[in-house]
DSSP file (Angstrom, degrees, kcal/mol; ACC not computed):
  #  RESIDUE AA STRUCTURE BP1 BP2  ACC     N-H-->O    O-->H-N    N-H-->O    O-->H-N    TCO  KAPPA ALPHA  PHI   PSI    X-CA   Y-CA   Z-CA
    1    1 A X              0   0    0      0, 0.0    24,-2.6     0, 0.0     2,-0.2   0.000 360.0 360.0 360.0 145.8  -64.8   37.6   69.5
    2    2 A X  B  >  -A   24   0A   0     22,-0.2     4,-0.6     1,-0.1    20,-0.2  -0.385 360.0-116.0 -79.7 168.4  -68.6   38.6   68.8
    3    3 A X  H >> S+     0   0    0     20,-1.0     4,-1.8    18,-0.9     3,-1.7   0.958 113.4  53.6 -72.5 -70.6  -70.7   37.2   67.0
    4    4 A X  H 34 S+     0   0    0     17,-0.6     4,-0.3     1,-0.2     5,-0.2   0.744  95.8  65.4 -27.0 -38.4  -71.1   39.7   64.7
    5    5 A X  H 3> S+     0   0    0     16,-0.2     4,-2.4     1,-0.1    -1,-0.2   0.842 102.3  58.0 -67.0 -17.3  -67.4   39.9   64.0
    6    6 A X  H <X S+     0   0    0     -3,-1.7     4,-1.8    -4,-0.6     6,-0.4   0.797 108.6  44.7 -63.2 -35.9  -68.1   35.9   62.5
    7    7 A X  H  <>S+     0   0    0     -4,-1.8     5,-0.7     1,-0.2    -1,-0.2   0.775 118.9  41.0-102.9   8.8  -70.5   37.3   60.2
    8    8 A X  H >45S+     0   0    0     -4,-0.3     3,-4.4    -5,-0.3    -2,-0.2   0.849 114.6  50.5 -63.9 -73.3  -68.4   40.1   59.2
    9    9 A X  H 3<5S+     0   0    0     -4,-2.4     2,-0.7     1,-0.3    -3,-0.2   0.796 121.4  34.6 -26.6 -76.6  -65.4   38.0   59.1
   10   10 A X  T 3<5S-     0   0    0     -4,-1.8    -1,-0.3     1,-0.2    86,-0.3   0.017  99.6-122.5-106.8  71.6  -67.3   35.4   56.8
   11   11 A X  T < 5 +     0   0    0     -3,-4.4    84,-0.3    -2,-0.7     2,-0.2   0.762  57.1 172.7  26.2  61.5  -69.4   37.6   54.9
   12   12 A X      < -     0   0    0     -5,-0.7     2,-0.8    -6,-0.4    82,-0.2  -0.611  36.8-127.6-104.4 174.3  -72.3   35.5   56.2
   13   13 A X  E     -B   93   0B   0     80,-2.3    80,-1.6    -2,-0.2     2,-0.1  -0.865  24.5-132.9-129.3 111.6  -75.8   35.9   56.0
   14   14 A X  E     +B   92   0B   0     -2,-0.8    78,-0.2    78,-0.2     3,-0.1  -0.384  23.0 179.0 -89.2 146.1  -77.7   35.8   59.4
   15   15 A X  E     -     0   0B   0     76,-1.6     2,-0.3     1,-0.5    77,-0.2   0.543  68.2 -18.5-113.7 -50.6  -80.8   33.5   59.5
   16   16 A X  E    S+B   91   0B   0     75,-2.2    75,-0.9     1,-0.1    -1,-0.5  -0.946 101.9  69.6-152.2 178.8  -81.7   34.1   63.0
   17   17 A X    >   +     0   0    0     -2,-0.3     3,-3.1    73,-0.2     2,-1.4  -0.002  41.9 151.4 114.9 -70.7  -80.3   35.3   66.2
   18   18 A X  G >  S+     0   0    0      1,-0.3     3,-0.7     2,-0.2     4,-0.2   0.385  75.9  58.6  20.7 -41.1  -79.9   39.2   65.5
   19   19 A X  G 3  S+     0   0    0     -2,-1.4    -1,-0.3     1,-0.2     3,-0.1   0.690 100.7  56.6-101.9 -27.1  -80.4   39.9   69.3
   20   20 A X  G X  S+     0   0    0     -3,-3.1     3,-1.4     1,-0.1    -1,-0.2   0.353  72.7 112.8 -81.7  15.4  -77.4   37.7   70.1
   21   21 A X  T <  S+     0   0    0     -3,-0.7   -18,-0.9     1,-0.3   -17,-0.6   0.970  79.7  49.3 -62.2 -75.9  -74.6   39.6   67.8
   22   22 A X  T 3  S+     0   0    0     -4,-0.2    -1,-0.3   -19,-0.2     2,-0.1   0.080  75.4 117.3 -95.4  34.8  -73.0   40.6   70.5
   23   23 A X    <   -     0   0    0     -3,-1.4   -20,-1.0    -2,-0.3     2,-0.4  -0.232  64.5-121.6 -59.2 144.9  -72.5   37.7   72.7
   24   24 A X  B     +A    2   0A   0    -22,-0.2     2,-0.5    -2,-0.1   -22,-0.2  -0.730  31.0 180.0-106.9 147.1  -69.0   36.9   73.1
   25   25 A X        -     0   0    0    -24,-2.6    19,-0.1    -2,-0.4    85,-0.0  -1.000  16.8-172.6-148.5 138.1  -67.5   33.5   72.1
   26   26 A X        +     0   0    0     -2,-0.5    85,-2.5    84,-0.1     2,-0.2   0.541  63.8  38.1-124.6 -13.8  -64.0   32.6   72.4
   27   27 A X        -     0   0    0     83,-0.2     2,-0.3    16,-0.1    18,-0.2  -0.800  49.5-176.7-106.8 160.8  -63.9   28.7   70.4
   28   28 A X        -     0   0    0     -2,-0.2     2,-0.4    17,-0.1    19,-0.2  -0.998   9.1-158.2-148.9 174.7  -65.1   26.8   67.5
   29   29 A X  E     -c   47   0B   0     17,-1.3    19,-2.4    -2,-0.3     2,-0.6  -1.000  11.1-144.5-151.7 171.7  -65.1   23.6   66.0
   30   30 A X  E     +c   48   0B   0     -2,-0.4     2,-0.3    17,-0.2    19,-0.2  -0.872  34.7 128.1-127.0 142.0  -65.8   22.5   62.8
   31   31 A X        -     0   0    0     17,-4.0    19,-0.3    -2,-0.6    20,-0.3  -0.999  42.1-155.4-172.3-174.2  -67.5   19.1   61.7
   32   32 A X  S    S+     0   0    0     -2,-0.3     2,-1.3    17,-0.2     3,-0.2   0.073  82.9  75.8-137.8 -19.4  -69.9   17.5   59.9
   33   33 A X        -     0   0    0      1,-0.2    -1,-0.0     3,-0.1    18,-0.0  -0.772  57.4-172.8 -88.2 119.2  -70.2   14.5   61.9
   34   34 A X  S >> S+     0   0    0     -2,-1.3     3,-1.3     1,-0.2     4,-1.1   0.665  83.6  70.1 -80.3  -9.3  -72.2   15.3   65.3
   35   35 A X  H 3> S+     0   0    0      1,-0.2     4,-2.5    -3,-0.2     5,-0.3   0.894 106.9  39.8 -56.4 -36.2  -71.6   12.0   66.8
   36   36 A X  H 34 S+     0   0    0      2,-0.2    -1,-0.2     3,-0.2    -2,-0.2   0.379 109.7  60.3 -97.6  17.8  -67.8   13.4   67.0
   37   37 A X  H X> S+     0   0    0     -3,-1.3     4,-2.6     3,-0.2     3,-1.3   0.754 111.5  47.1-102.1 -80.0  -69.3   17.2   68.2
   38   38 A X  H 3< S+     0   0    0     -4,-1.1    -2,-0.2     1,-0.3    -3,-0.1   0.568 117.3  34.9 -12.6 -64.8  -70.7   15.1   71.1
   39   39 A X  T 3< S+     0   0    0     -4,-2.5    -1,-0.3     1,-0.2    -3,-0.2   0.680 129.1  21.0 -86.9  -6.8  -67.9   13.0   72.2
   40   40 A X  T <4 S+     0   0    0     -3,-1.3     2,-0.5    -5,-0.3    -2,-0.2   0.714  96.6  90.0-131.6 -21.7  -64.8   15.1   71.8
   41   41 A X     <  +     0   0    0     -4,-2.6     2,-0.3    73,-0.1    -1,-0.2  -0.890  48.0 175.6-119.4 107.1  -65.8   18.5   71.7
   42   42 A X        -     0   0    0     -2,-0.5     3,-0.1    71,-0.2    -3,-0.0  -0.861  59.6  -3.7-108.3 104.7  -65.9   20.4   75.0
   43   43 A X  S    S+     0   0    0     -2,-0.3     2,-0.3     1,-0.3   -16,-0.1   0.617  80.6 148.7  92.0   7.6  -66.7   24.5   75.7
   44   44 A X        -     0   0    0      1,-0.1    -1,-0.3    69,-0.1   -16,-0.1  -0.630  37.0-163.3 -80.2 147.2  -67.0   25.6   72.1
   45   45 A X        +     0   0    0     -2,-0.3    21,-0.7   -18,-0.2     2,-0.4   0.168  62.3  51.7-120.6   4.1  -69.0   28.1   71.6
   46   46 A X        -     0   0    0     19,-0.1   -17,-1.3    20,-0.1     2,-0.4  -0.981  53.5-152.8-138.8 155.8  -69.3   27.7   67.9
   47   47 A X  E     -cd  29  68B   0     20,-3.1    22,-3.1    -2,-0.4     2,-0.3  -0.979   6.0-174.4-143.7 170.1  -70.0   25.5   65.2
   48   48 A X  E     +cd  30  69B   0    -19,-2.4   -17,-4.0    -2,-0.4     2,-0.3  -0.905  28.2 142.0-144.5 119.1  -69.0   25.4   61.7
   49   49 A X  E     - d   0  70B   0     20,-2.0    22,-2.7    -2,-0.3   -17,-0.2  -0.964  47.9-147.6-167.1 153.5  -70.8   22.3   59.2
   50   50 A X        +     0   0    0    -19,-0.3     2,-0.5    -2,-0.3   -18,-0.1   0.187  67.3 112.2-113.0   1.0  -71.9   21.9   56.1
   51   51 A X        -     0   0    0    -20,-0.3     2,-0.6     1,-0.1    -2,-0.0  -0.764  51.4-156.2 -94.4 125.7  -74.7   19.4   57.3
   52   52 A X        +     0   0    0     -2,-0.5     2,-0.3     4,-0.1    -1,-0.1  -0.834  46.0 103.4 -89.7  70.9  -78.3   20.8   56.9
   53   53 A X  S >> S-     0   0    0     -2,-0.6     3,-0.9    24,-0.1     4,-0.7  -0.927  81.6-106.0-141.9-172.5  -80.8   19.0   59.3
   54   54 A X  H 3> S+     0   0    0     -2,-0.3     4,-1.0     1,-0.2     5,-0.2   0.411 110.8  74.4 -91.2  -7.8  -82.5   19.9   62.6
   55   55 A X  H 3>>S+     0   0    0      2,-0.2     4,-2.3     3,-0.1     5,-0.5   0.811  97.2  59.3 -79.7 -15.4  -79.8   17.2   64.7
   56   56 A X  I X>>S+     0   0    0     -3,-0.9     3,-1.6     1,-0.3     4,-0.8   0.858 107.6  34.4 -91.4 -81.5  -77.3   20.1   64.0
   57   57 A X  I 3X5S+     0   0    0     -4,-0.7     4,-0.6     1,-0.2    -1,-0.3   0.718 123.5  51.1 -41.2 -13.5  -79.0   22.8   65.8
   58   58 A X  I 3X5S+     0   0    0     -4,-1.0     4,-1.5     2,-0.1    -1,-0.2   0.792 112.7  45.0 -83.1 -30.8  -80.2   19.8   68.5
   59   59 A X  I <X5S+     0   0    0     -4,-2.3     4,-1.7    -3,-1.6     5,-0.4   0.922 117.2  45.3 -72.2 -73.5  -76.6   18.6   68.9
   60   60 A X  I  <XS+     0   0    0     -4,-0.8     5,-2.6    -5,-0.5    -1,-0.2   0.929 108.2  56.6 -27.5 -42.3  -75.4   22.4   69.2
   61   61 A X  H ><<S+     0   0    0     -4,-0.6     3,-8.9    -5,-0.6     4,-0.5   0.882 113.1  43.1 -63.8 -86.3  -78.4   23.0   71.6
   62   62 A X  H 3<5S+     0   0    0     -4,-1.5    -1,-0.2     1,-0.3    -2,-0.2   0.410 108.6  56.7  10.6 -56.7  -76.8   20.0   74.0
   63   63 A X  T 3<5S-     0   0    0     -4,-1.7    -1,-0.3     2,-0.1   -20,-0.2   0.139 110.0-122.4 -96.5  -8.4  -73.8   21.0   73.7
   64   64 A X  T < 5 +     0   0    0     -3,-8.9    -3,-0.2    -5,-0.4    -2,-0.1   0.837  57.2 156.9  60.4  14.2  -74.4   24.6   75.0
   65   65 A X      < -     0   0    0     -5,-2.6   -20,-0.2    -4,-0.5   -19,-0.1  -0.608  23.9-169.3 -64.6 142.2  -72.9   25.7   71.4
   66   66 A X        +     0   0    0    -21,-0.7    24,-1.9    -2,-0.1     2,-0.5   0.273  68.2  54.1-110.6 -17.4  -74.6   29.8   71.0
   67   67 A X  E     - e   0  90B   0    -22,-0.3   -20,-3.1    22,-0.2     2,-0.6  -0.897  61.8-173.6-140.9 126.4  -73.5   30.0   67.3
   68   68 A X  E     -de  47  91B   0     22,-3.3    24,-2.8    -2,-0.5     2,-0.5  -0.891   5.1-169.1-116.7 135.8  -74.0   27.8   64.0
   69   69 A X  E     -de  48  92B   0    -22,-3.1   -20,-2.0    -2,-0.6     2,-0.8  -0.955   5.7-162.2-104.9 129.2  -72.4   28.5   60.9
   70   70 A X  E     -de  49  93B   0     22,-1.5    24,-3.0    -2,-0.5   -20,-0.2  -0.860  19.3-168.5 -99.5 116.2  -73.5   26.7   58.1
   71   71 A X  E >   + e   0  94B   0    -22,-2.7     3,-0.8    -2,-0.8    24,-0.2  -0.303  52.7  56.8-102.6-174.9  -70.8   26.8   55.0
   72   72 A X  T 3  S-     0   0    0     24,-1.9    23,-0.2    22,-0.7    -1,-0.2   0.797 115.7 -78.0  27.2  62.6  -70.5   26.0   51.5
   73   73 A X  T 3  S+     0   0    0      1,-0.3    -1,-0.2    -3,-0.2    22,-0.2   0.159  86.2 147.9  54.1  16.4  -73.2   28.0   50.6
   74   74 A X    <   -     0   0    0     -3,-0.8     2,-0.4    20,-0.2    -1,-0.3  -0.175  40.3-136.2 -63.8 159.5  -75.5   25.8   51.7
   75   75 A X        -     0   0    0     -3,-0.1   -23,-0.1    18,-0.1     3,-0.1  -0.991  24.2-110.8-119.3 126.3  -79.1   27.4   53.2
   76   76 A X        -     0   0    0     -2,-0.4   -24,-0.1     1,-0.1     5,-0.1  -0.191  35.3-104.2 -34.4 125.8  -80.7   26.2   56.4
   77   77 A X     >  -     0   0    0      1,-0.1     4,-1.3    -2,-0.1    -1,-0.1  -0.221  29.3-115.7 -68.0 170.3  -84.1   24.2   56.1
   78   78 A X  H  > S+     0   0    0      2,-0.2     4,-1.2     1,-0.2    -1,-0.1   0.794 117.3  67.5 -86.2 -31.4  -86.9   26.5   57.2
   79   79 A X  H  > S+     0   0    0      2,-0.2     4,-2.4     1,-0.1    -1,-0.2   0.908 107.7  45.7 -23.3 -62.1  -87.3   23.3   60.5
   80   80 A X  H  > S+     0   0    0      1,-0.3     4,-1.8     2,-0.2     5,-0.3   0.721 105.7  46.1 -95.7   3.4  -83.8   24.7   61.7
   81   81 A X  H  X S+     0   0    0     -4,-1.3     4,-2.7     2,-0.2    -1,-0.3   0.967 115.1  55.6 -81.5 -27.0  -83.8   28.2   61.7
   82   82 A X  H  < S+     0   0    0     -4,-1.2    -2,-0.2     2,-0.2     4,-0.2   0.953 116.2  42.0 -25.6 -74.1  -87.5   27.4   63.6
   83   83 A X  H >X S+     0   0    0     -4,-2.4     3,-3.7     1,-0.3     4,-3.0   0.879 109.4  51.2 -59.4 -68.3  -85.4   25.4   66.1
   84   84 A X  H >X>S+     0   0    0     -4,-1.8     3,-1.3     1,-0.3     5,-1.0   0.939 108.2  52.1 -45.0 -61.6  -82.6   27.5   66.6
   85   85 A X  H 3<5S+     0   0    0     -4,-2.7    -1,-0.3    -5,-0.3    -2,-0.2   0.567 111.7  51.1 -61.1   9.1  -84.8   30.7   67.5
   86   86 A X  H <45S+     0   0    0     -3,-3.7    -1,-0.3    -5,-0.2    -2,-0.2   0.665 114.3  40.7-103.4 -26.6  -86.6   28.5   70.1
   87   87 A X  H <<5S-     0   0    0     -4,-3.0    -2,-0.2    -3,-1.3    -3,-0.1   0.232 116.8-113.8-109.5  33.2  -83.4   27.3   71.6
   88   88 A X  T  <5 +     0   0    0     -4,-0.6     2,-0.3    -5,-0.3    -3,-0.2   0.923  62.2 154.0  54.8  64.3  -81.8   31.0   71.4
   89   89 A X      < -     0   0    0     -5,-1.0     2,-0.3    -8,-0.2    -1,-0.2  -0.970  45.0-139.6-127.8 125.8  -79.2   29.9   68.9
   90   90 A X  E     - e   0  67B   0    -24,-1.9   -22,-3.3    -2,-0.3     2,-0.7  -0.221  31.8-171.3 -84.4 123.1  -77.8   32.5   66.6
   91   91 A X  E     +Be  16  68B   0    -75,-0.9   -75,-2.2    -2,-0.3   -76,-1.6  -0.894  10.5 162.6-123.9 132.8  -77.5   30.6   62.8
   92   92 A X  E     -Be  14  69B   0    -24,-2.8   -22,-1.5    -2,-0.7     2,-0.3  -0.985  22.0-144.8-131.2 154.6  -75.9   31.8   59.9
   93   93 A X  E     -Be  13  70B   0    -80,-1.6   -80,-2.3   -24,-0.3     2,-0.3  -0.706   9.9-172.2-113.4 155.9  -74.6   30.7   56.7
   94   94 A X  E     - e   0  71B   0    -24,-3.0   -22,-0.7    -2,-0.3   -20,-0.2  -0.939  33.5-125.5-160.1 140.8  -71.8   31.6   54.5
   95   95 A X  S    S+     0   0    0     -2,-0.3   -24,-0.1   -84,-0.3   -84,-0.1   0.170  80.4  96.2 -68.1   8.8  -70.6   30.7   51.0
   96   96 A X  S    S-     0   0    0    -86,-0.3   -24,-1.9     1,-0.1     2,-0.4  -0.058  79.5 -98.6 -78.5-179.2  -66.9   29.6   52.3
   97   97 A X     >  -     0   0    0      1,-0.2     4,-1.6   -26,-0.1     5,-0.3  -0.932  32.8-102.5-120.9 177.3  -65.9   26.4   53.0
   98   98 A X  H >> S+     0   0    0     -2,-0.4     4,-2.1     2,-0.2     3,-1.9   0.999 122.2  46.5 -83.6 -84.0  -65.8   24.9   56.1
   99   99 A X  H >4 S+     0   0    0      1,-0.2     3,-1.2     2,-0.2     4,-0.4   0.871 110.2  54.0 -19.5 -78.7  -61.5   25.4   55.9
  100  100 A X  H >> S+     0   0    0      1,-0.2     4,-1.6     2,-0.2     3,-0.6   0.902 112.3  42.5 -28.8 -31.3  -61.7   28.9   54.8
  101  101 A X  H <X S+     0   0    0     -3,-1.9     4,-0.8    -4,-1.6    -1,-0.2   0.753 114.7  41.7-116.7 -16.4  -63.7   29.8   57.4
  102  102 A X  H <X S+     0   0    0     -4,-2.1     4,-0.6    -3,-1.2    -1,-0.3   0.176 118.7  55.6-100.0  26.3  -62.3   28.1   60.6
  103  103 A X  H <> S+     0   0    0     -3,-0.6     4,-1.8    -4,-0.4    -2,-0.2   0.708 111.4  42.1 -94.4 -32.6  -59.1   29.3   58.9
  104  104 A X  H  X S+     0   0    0     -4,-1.6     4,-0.7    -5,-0.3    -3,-0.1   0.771 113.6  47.4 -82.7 -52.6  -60.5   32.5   58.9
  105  105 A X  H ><>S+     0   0    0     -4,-0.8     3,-1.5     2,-0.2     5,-1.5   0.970 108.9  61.7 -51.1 -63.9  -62.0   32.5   62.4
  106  106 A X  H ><5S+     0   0    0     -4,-0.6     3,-0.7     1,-0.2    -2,-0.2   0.674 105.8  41.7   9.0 -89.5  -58.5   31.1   63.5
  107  107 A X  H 3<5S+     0   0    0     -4,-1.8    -1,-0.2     1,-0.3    -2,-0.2   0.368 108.6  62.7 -44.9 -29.1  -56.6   34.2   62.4
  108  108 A X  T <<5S-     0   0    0     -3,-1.5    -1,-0.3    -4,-0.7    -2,-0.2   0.087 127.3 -95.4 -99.9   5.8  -59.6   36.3   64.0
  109  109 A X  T < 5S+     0   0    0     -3,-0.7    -3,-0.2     1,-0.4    -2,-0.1  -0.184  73.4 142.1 116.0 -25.6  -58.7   34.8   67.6
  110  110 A X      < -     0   0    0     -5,-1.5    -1,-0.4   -83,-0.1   -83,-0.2  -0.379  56.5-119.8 -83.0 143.9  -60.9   31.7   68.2
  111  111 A X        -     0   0    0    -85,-2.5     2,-0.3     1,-0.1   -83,-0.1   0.238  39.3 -91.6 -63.9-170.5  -59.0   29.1   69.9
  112  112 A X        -     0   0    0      1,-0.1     3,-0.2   -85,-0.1    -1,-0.1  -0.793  39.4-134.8-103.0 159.7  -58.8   25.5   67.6
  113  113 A X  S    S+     0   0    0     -2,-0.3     2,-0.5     1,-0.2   -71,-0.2   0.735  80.8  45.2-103.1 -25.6  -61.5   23.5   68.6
  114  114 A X  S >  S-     0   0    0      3,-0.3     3,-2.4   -73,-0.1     2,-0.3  -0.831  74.8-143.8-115.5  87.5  -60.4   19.7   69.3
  115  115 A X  T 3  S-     0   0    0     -2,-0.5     3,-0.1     1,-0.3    -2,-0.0  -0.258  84.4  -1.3 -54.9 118.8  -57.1   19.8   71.3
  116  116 A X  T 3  S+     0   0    0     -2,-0.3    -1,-0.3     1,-0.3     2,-0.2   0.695 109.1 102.7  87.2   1.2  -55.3   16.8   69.7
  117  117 A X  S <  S-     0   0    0     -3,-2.4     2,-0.6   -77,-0.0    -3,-0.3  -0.904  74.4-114.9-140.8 160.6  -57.5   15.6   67.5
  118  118 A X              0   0    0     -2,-0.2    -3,-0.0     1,-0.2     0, 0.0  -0.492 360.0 360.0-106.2  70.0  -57.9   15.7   63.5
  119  119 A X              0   0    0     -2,-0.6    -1,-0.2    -5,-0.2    -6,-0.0   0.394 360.0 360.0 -74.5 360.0  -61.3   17.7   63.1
């Protein structure tokens, strides 16, 4: 899936990133906790939080994650869209919740993001 089909998919509203639409990504995972993005979560190529600070775009960066969604309508501080366009990470937000929208992804082809585990 593109990147762009995500911000179709969940009507989201791209913060940075533009030049990366059509980079292709084929997981996600969804969390709020990055301590548990870190240990358990391997080769996803998105993620999907409701947590607003600059450790989520640092964790992502780490992690080799290319796409952040932020849900429940929350807006990125003005720190991480900075951060993300230095570490060439596409972020957007969208007014879903964090279910909806890896339910949504799901159904749109990205794999589930913690084999075995209750993310």
């Amino acid at each position: 899936m593109k990147i762009r089909e995500i911000v179709k998919l969940l009507d989201a509203k791209l913060m940075t990133g533009e030049e990366f639409l059509d980079s292709e990504v084929s997981s996600a995972c969804c969390s709020d906790m990055m301590s548990d993005v870190l240990a358990y979560v391997k080769d996803q190529g998105v993620l999907i939080t409701g947590l607003i600070n600059s450790q989520v775009i640092r964790t992502a960066n780490m992690m080799d994650m290319i796409c952040i969604v932020i849900v429940r309508g929350k807006t990125p501080t003005d720190e991480m869209v900075k951060l993300a366009e230095e570490c060439g990470i596409t972020l957007m937000r969208s007014d879903k919740r964090a279910f909806e929208a890896s339910g949504i992804l799901y159904a749109g082809g990205l794999s589930r993001s913690l084999e075995g585990q209750n993310a």
